[in-house]
C-alpha positions in Angstrom: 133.3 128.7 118.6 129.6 127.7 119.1 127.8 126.9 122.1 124.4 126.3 120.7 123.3 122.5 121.2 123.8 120.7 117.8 120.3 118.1 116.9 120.6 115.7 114.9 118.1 114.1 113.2 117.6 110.2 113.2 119.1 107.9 110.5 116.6 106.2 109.0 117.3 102.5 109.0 117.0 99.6 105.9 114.5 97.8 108.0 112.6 100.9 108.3 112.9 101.8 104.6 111.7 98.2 103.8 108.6 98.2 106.5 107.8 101.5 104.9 107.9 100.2 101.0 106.2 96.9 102.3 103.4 99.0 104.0 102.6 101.1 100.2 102.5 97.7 98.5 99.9 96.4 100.9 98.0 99.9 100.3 98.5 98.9 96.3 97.2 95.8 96.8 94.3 96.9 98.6 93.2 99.5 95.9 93.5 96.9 93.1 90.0 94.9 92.4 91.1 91.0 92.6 88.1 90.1 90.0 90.6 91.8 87.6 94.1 91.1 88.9 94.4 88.2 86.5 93.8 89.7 82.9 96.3 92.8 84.1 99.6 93.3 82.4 103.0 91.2 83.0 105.0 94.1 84.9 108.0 91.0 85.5 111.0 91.8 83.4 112.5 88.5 83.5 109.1 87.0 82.6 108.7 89.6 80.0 112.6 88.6 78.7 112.0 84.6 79.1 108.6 83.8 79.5 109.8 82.2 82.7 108.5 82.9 86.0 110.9 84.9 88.6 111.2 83.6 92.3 108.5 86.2 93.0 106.0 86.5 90.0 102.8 85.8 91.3 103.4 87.8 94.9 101.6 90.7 93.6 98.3 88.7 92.6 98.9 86.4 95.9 99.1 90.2 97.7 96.0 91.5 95.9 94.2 88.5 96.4 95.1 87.8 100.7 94.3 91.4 101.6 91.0 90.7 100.3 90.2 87.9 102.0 90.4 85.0 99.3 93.4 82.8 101.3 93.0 80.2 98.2 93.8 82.2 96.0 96.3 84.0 97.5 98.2 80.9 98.0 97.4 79.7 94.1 99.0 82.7 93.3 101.9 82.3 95.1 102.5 80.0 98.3 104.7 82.4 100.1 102.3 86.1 99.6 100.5 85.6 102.7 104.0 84.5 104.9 105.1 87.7 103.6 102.4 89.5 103.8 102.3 89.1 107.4 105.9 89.6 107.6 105.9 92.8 106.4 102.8 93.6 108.5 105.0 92.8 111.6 107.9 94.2 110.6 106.0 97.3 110.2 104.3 97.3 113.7 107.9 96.1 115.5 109.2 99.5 113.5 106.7 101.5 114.4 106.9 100.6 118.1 110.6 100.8 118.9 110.3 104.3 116.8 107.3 105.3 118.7 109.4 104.4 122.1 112.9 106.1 120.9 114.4 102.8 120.7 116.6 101.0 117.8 114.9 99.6 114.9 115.6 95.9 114.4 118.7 95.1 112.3 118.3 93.6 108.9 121.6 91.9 109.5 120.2 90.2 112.2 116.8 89.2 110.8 118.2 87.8 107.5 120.7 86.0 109.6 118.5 84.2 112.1 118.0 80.5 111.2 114.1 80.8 110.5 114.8 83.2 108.1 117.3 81.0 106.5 114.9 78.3 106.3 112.1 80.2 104.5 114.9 82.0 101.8 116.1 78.3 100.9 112.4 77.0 101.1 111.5 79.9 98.5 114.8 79.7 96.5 114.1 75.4 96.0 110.0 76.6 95.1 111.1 78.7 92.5 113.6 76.1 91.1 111.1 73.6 90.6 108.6 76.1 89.2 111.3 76.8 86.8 111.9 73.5 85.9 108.4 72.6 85.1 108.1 75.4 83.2 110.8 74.5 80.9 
């Protein structure tokens, strides 16, 4: 039998796996040159299958575009980059912090469940319908 203290090492959480992918497509989008962001390749696979756009084609240019200061733009590209945008930027910083201070990070569960969130997913989800539909 053992007696030497056992350490375990933190689990990392979704919301922390998400801040963390959100925070290496903001440093994407800052690298990428916005005077060229619009002659670039389709990288959508539905939009490559249909010729349809997705519930989120146009978030990378909308991305590219808000980081560098063109708001218009941004929101041209895509009217809910920015909201994102700053999303992820807080999500990051609330991540950071309660890591930072030992403490929990917040709970996806809990985010996608609260009523504001709900609001913006079905506010997205009826945008992309209609952009669908007058695609057609």
């Amino acid at each position: 039998m053992s007696t030497a203290p056992t350490t375990t090492t933190p689990r990392v959480a979704s919301t922390e796996w998400i801040a963390a992918g959100g925070v290496v497509a903001l440093g994407v989008a800052v690298a990428m040159d916005p005077a060229g962001i619009e002659d670039g390749p389709v990288i959508c696979p539905f939009r490559l299958l249909t010729g349809l756009p997705c519930p989120g084609c146009g978030l990378t240019r909308s991305w590219v575009y808000g980081v560098h200061g063109q708001w218009g733009d941004s929101f041209a590209s895509h009217p809910f980059g920015l909201p994102l945008l700053v999303a992820v930027l807080v999500l990051a910083v609330v991540v950071v912090t309660r890591r930072v201070r030992r403490g929990t990070p917040p709970s996806i569960d809990r985010i996608v469940g609260h009523p504001v969130t709900k609001i913006v997913i079905g506010a997205w989800l009826a945008f992309s319908a209609v952009r669908l539909a007058l695609a057609l």
